[in-house]
Backbone as JSON, one array per atom type, in Angstrom:
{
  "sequence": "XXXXXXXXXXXXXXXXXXXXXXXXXXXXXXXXXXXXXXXXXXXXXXXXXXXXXXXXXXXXXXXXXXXXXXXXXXXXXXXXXXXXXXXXXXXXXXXXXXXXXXXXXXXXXXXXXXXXXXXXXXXXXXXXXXXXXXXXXXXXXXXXXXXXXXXXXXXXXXXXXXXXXXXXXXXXXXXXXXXXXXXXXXXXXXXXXXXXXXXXXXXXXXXXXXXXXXXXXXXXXXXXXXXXXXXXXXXXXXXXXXXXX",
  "N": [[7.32, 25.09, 10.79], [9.25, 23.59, 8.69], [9.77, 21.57, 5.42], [10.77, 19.51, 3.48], [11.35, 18.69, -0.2], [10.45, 16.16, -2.98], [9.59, 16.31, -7.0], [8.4, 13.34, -9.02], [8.37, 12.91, -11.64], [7.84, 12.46, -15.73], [6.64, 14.33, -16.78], [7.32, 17.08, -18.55], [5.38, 19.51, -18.79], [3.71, 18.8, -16.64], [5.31, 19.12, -13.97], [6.55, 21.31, -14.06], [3.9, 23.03, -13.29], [3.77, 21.66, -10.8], [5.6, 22.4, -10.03], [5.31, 25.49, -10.13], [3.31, 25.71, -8.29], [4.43, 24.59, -5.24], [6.12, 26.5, -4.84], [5.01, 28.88, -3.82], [4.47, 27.95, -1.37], [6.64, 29.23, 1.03], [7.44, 27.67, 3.45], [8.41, 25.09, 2.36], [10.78, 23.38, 0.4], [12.29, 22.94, -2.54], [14.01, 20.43, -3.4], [15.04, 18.53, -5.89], [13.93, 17.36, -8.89], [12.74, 15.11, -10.56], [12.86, 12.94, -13.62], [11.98, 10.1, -13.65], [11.53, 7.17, -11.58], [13.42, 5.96, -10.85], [15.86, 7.58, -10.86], [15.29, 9.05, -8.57], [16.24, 7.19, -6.48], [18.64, 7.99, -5.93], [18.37, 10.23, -4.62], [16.75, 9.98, -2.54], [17.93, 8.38, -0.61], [19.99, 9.53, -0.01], [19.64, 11.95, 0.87], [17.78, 14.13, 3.17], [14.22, 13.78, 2.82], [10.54, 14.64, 2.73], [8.5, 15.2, 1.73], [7.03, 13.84, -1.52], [6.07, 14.22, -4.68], [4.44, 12.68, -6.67], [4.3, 11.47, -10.05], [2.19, 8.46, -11.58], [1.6, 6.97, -13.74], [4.8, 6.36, -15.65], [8.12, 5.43, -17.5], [9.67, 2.88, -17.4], [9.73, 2.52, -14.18], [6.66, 1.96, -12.5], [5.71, 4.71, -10.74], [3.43, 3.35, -8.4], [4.48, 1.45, -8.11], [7.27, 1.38, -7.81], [6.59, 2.93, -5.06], [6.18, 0.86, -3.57], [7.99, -0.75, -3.26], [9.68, 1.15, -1.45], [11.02, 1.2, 1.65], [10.94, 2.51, 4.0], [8.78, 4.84, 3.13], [8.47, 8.16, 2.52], [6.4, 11.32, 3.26], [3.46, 11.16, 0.71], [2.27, 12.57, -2.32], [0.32, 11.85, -4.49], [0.15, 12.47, -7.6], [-1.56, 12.67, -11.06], [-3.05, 11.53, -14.28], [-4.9, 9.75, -13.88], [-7.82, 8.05, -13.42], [-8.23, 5.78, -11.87], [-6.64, 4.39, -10.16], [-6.66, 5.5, -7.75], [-7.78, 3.86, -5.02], [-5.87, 2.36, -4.73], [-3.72, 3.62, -4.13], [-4.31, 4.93, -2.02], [-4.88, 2.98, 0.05], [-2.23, 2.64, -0.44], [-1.43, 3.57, 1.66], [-0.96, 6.8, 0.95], [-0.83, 10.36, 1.11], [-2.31, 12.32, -0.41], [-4.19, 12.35, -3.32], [-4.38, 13.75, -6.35], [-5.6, 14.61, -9.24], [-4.2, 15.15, -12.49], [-5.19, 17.95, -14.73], [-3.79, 20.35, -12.56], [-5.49, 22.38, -10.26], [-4.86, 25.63, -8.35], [-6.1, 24.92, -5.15], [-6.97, 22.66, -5.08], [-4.53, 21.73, -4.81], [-3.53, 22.88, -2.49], [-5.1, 21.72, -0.46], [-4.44, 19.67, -0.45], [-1.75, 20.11, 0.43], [-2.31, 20.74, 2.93], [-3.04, 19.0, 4.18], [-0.83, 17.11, 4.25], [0.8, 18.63, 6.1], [-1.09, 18.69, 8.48], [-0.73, 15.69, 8.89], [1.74, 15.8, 9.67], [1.83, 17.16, 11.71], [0.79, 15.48, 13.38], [2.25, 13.24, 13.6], [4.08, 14.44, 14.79], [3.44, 14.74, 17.12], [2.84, 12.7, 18.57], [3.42, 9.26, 20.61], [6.41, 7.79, 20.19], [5.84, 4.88, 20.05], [3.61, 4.64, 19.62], [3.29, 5.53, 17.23], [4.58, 3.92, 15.84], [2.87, 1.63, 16.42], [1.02, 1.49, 14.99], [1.92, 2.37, 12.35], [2.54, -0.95, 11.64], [-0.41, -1.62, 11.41], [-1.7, -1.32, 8.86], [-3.83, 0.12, 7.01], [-6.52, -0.99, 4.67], [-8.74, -0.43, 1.38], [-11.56, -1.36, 0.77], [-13.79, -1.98, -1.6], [-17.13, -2.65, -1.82], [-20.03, -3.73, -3.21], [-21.43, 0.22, -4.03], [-19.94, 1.31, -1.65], [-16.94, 2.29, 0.12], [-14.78, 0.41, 2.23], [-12.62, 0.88, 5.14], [-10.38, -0.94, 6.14], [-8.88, -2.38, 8.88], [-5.5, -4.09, 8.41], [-5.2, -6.37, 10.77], [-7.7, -7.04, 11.19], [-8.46, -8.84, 9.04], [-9.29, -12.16, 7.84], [-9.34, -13.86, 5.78], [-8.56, -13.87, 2.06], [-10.76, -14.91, -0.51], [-11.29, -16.54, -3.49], [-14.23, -15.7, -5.72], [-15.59, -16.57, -7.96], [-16.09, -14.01, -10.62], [-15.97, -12.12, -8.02], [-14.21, -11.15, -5.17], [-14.33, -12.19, -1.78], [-13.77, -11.07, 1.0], [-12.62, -11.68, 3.49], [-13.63, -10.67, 7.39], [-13.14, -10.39, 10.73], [-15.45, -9.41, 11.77], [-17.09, -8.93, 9.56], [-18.0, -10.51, 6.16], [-16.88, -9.27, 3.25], [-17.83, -8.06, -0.15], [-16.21, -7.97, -3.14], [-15.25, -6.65, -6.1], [-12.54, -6.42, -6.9], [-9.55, -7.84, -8.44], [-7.82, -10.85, -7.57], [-5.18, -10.51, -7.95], [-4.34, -8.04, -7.62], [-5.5, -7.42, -4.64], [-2.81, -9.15, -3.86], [-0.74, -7.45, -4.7], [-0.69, -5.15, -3.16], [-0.98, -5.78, -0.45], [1.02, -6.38, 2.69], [4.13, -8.92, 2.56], [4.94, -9.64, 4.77], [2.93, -10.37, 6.67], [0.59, -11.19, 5.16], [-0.09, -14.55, 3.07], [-0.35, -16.35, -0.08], [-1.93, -19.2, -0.43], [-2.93, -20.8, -2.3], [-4.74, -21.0, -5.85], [-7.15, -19.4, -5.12], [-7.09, -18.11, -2.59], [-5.94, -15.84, -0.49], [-3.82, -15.81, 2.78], [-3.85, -14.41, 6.03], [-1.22, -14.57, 8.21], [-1.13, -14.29, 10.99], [-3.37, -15.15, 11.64], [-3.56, -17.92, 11.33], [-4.49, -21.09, 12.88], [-3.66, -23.69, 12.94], [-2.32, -26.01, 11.17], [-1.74, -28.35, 8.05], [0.25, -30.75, 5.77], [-1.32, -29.95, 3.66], [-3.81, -28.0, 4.24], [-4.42, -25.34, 5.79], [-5.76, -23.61, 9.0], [-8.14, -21.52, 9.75], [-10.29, -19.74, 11.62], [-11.74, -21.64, 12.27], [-11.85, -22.8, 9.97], [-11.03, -24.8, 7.02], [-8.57, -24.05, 4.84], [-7.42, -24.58, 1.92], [-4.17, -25.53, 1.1], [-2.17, -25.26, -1.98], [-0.84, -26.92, -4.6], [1.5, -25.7, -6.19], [2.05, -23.41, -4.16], [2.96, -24.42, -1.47], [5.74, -25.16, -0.64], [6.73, -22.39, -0.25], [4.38, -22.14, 1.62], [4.84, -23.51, 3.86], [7.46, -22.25, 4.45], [7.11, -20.0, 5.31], [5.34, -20.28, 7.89], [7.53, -21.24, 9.02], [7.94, -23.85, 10.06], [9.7, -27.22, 10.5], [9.46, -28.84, 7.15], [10.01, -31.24, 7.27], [9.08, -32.34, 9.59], [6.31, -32.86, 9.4], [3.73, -34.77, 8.82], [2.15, -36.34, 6.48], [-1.12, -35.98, 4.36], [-3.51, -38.26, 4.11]],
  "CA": [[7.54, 23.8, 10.14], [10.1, 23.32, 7.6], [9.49, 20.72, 4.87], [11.54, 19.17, 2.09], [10.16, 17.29, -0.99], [11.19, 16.12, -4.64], [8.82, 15.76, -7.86], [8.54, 12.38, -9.93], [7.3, 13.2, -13.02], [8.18, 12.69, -16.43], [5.93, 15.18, -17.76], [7.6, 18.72, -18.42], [4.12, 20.54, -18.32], [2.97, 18.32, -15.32], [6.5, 19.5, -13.25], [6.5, 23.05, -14.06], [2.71, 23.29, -12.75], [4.14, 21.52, -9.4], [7.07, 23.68, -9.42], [4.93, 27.02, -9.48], [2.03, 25.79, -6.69], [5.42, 25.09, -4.16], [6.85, 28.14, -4.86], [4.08, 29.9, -3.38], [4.57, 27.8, 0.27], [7.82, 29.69, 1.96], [7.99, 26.31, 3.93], [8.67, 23.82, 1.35], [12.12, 23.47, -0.17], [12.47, 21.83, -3.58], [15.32, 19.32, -3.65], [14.87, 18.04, -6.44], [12.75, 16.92, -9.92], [13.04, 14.18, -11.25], [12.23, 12.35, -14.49], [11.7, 8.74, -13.75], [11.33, 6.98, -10.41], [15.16, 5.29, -10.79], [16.73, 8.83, -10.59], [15.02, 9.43, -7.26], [16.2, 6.32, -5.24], [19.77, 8.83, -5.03], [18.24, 11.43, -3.89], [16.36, 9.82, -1.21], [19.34, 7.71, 0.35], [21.24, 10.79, 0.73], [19.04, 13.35, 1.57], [16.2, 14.07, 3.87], [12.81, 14.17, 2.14], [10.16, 15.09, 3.64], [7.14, 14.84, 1.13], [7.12, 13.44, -2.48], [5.24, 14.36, -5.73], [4.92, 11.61, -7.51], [3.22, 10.48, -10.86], [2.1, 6.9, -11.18], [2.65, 6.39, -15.34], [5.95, 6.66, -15.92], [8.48, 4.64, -18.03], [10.71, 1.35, -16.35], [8.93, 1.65, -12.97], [5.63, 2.7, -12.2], [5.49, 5.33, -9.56], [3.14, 2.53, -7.52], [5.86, -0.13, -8.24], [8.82, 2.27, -7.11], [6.14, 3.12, -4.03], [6.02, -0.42, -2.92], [9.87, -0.77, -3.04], [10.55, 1.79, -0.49], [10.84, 0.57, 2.71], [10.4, 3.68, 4.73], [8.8, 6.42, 1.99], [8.47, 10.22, 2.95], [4.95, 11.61, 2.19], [3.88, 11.04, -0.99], [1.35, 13.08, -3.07], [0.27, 11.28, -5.95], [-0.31, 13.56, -9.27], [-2.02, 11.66, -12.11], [-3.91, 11.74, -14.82], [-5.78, 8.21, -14.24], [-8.51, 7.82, -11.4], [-8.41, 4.53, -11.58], [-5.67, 3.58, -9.2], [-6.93, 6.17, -6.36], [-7.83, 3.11, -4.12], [-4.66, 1.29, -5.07], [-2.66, 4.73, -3.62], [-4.39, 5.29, -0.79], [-4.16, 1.64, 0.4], [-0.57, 2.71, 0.08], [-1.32, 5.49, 2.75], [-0.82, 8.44, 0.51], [-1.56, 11.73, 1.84], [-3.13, 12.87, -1.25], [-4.38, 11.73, -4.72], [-4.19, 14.88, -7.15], [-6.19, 14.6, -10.83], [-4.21, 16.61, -13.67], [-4.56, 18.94, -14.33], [-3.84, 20.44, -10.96], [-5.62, 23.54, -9.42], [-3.88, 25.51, -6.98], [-7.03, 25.11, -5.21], [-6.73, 21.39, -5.11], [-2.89, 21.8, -4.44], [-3.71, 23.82, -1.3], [-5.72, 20.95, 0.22], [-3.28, 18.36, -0.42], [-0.84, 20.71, 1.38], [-3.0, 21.52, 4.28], [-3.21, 17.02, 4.71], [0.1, 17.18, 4.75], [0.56, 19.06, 7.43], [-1.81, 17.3, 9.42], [0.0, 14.26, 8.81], [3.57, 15.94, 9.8], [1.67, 17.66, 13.2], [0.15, 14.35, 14.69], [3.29, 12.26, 13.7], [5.28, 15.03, 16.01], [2.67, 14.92, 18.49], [2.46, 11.26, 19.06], [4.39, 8.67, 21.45], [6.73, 7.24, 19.17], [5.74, 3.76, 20.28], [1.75, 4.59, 19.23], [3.11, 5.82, 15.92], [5.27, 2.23, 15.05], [2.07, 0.6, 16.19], [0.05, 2.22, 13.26], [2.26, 1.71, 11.07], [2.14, -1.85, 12.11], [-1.77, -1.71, 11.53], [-1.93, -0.18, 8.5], [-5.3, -0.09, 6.54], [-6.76, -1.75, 3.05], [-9.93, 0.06, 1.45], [-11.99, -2.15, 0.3], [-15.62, -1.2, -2.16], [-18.4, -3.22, -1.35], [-20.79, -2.5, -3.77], [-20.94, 1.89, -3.33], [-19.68, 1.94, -0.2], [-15.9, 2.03, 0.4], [-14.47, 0.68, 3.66], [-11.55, 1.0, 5.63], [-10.25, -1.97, 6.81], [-7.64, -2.54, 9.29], [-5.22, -5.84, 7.98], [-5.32, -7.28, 11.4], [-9.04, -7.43, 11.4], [-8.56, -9.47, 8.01], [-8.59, -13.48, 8.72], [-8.78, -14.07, 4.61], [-9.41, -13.63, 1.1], [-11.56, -16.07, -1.03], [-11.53, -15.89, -5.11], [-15.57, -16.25, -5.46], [-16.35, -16.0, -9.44], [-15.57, -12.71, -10.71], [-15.39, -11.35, -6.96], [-13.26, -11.78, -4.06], [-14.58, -12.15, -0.62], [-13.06, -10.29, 1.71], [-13.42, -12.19, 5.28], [-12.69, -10.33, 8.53], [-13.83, -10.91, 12.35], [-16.5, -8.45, 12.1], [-18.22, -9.64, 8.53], [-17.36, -10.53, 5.11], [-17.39, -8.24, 1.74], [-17.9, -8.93, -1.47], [-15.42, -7.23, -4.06], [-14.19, -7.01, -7.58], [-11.34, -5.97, -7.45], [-9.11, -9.27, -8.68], [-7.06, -11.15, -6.43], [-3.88, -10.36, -7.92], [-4.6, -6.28, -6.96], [-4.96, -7.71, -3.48], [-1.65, -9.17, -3.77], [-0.26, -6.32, -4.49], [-0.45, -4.19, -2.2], [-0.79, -6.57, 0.92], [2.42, -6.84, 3.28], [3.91, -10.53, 2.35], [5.6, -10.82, 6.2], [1.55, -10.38, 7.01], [-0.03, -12.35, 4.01], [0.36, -14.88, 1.97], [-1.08, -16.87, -1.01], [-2.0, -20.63, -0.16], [-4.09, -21.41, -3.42], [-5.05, -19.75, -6.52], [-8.22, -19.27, -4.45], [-6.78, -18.13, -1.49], [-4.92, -15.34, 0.24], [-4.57, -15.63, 4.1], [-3.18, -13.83, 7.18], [-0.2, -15.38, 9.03], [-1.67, -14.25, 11.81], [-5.19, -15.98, 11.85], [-3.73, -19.61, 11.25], [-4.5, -21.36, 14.12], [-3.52, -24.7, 12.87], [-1.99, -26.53, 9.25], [-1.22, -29.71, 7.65], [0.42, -29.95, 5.07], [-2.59, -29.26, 2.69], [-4.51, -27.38, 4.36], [-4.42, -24.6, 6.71], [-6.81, -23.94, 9.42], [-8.47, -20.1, 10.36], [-11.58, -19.29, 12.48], [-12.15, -23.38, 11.85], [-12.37, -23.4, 8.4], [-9.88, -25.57, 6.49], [-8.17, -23.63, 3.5], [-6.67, -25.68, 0.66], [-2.86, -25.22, 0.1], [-2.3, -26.14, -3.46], [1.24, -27.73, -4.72], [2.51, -24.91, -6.57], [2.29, -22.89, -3.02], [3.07, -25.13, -0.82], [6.74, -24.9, -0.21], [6.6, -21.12, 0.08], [3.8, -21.12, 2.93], [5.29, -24.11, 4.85], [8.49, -21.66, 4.99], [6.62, -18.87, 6.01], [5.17, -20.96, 9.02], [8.3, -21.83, 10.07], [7.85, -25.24, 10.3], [10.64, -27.7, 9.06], [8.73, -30.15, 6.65], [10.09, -33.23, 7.22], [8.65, -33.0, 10.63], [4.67, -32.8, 9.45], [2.76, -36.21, 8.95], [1.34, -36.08, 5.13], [-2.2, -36.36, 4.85], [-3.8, -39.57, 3.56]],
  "C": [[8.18, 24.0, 8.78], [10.14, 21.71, 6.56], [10.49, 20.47, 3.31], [10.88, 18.1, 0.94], [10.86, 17.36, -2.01], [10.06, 16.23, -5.21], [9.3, 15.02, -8.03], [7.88, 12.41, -10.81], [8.0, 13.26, -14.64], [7.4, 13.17, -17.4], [6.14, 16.81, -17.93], [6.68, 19.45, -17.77], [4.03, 20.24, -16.83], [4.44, 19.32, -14.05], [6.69, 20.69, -13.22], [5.5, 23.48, -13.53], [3.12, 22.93, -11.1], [4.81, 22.36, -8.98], [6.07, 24.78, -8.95], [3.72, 27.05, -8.14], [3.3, 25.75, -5.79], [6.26, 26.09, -4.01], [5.7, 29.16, -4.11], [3.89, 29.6, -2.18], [6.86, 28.48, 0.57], [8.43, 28.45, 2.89], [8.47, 25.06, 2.98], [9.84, 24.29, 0.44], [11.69, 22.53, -1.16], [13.76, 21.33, -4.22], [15.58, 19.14, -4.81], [13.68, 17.46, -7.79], [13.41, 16.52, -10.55], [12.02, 13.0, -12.29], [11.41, 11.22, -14.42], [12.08, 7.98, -12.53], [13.01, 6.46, -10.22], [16.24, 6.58, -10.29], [16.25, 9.49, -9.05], [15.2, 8.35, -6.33], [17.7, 7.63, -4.78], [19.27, 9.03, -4.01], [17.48, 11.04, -2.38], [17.04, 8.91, -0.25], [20.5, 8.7, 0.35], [20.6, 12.34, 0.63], [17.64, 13.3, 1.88], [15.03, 14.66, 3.13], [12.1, 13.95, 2.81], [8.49, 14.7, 3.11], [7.77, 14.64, -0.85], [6.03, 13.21, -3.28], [4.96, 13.41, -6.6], [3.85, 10.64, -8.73], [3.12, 8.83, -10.57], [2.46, 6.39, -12.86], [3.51, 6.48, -16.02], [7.32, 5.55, -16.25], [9.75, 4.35, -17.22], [10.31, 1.37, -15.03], [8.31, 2.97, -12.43], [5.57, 3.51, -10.83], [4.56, 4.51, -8.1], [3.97, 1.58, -7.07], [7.2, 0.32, -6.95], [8.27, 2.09, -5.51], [6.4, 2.13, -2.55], [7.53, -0.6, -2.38], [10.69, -0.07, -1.83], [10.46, 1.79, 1.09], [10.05, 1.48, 4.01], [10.3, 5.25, 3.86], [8.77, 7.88, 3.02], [7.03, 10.39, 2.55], [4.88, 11.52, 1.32], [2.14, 11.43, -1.39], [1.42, 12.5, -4.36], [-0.1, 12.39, -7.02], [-0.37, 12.69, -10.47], [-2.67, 12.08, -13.06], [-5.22, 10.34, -14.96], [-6.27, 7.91, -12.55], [-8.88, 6.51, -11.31], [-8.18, 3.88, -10.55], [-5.61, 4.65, -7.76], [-6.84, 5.25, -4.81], [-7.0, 2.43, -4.14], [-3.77, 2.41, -4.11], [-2.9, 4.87, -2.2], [-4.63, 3.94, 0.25], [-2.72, 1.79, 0.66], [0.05, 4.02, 1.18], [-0.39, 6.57, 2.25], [-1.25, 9.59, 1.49], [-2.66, 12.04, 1.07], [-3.11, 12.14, -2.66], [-4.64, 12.87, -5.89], [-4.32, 14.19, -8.68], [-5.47, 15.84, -11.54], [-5.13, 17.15, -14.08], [-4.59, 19.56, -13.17], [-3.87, 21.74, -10.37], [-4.95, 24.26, -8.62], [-4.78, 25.5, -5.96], [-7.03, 23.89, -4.11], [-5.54, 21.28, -4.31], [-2.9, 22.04, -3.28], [-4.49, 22.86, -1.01], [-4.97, 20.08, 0.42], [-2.1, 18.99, 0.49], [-0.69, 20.8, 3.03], [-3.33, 19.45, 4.69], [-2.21, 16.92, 5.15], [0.62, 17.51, 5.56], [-0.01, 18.78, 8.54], [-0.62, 16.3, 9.73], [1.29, 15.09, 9.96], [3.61, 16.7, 11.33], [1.34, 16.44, 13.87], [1.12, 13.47, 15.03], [4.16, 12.99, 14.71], [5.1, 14.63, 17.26], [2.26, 13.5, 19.53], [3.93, 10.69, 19.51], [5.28, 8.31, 20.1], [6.47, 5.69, 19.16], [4.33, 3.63, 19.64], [2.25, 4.58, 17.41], [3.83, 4.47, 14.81], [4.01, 1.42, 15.27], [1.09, 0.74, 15.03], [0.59, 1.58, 12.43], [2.73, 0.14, 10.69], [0.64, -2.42, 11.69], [-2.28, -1.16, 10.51], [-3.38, -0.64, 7.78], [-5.6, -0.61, 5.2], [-8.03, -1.11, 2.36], [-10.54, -0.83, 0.05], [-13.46, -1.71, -0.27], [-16.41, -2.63, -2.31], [-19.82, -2.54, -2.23], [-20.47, -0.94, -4.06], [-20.2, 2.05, -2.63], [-17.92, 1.53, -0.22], [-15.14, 1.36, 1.69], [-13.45, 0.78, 3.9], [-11.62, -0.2, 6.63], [-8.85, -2.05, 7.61], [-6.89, -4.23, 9.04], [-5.71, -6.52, 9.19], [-6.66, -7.71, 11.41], [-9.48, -8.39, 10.32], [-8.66, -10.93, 8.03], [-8.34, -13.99, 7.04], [-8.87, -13.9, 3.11], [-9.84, -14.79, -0.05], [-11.49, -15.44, -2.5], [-13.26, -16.44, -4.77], [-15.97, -15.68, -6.98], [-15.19, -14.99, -9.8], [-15.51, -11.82, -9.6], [-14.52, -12.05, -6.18], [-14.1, -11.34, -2.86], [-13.52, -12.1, 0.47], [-13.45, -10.87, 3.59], [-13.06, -11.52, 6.64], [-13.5, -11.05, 9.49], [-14.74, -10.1, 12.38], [-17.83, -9.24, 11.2], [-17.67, -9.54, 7.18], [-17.54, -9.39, 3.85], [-17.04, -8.82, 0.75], [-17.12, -7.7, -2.17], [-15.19, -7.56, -4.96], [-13.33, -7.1, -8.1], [-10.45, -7.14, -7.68], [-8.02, -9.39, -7.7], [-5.83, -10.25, -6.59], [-3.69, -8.86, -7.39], [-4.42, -6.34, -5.68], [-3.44, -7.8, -2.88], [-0.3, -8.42, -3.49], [0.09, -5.75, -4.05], [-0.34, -5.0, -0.31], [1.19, -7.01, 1.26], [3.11, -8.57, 2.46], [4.24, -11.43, 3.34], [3.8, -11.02, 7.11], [0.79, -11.42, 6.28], [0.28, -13.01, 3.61], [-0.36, -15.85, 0.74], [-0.88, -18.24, -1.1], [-2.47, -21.21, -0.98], [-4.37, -20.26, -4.32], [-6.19, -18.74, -6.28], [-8.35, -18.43, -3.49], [-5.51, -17.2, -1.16], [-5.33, -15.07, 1.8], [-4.09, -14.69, 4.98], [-2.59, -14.82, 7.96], [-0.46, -15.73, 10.5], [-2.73, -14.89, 12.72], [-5.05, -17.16, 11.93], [-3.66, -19.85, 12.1], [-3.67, -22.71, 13.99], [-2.97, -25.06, 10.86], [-1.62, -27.94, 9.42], [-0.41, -29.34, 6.01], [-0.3, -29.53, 3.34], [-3.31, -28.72, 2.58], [-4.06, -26.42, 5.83], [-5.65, -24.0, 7.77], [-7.29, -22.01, 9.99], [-9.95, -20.08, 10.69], [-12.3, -20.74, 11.98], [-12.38, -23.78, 10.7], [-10.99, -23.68, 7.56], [-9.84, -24.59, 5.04], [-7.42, -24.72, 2.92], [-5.12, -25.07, 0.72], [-2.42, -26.1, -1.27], [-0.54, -26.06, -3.57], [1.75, -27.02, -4.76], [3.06, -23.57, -5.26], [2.65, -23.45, -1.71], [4.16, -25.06, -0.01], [6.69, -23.68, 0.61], [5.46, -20.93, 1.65], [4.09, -22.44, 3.54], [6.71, -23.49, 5.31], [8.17, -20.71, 6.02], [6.06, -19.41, 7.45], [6.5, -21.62, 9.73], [8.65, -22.96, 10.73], [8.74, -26.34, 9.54], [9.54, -28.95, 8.35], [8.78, -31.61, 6.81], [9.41, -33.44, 8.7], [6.5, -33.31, 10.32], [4.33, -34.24, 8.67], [1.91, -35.96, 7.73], [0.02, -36.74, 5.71], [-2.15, -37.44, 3.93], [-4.45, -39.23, 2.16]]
}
C-alpha cells in the first residue's frame, strides 16, 4: 500500500514534527506542506491525495471550515492543540484527532487507523461503501456518555433551555452542545432549520402547511424568517398550499 498526503499547518515547529514521524513510514509520500488551508485547495484538484494533516486554528479559514467545503476530502488527520473541537472532527469522520504536541507513539496509531480505513474501503462493494457515506454518523454526549448516532435515525432537533434535544426513532437525548454547532456540521440536502427552535430531517416530514411541518405526528412550527427556504427545500410551489387560518 502506497499512500500520498499533504500537511496544513501554519505552525513551523508543528510541520517539521509531522515531517519527521512520515519520514519514518517508506509508504507515505509527502506532496506537499502547506501554510494555510487556501494554498491546499491547488494541490488537491490536481493531485491525488490520499491522507491529510491538518490543523484546525489557522488564519482566513479554519481547517474545520476548509473541511466542510470539500466535497469529496482524502483522509484527514487532525493535529491540534485544542481538545475542544474533537467531537466537532470526528462528526466530520476524521480518522484521527492528534493533541500537540505529537508523540511518535500517538502518530503510529493514527497511522495504523488509517490503514484500516484505506483496507476496508478496498475491500468493500463499492455500492455498500456510497451507502455509508450516505449514512454518515453525528456523536452526540448525553450527559458522560457519548453516542454515535446514525443521521437517518434522527427525526429532529428541539432548542430546550440551555440544551438541545436530540429526537431519534429509538429515544431522545438531552445535549448542550448549542444549536448552531448542530448546524454546522449537519448535511443541509438532509437537514434543515424550520424555527429558531427547530432543526429537522427532510426525510421524517410526513406532512406540512405552510406553518408547520409534521414528523412522527408532532406539528413543528415554521417561523417567517425560515419559511421560504424550507418550502423550497420541500419542493413544493407555494402558491399551490392553502394558508392557515
Amino acid at each position: 500500500m502506497n499512500a500520498r498526503c499533504i500537511i496544513i499547518d501554519d505552525e513551523p515547529l508543528a510541520i517539521k514534527v509531522i515531517k519527521s514521524h512520515v519520514s519514518k513510514f517508506d509508504f507515505i509520500e509527502l506532496v506537499a506542506e502547506c501554510k494555510n488551508a487556501l494554498q491546499a485547495v491547488d494541490i488537491l484538484r490536481n493531485e491525488n491525495i490520499d491522507l491529510m494533516f491538518l490543523d484546525i486554528n489557522m488564519p482566513k479559514v479554519t481547517g474545520l471550515d476548509f473541511l466542510k467545503s470539500i466535497p469529496h476530502p482524502p483522509y484527514v488527520i487532525i493535529t491540534t492543540a485544542y481538545r475542544e473541537y474533537a467531537l466537532e472532527g470526528f462528526d466530520l469522520n476524521v480518522v484521527d484527532y492528534l493533541l500537540k504536541p505529537i508523540s511518535f507513539d500517538r502518530f503510529l496509531k493514527a497511522i495504523n487507523k488509517f490503514c484500516e480505513r484505506q483496507e476496508k474501503s478496498k475491500s468493500k462493494d463499492p455500492q455498500e461503501i456510497t451507502k455509508k457515506e450516505n449514512l454518515p454518523i453525528i456523536h452526540i454526549q448525553d450527559g458522560k456518555t457519548i453516542f454515535k448516532i446514525h443521521l437517518d435515525k434522527i427525526l429532529y432537533f428541539e432548542g430546550f433551555g440551555e440544551y438541545v434535544k436530540v429526537h431519534t426513532i429509538e429515544k431522545t437525548y438531552l445535549s448542550r452542545k448549542p444549536m448552531h454547532e448542530y448546524e454546522k456540521v449537519l448535511p443541509n440536502n438532509q437537514f434543515i432549520r424550520t424555527h429558531k427552535s427547530f432543526i429537522v430531517s427532510l426525510s421524517q416530514i410526513s406532512g406540512f402547511t405552510t406553518s408547520t411541518v409534521i414528523i412522527n405526528g408532532k406539528e413543528i412550527p415554521i417561523g417567517r424568517t425560515f419559511k421560504d427556504s424550507v418550502l423550497e427545500s420541500l419542493d413544493y410551489p407555494k402558491e399551490n398550499l392553502i394558508a392557515d387560518n
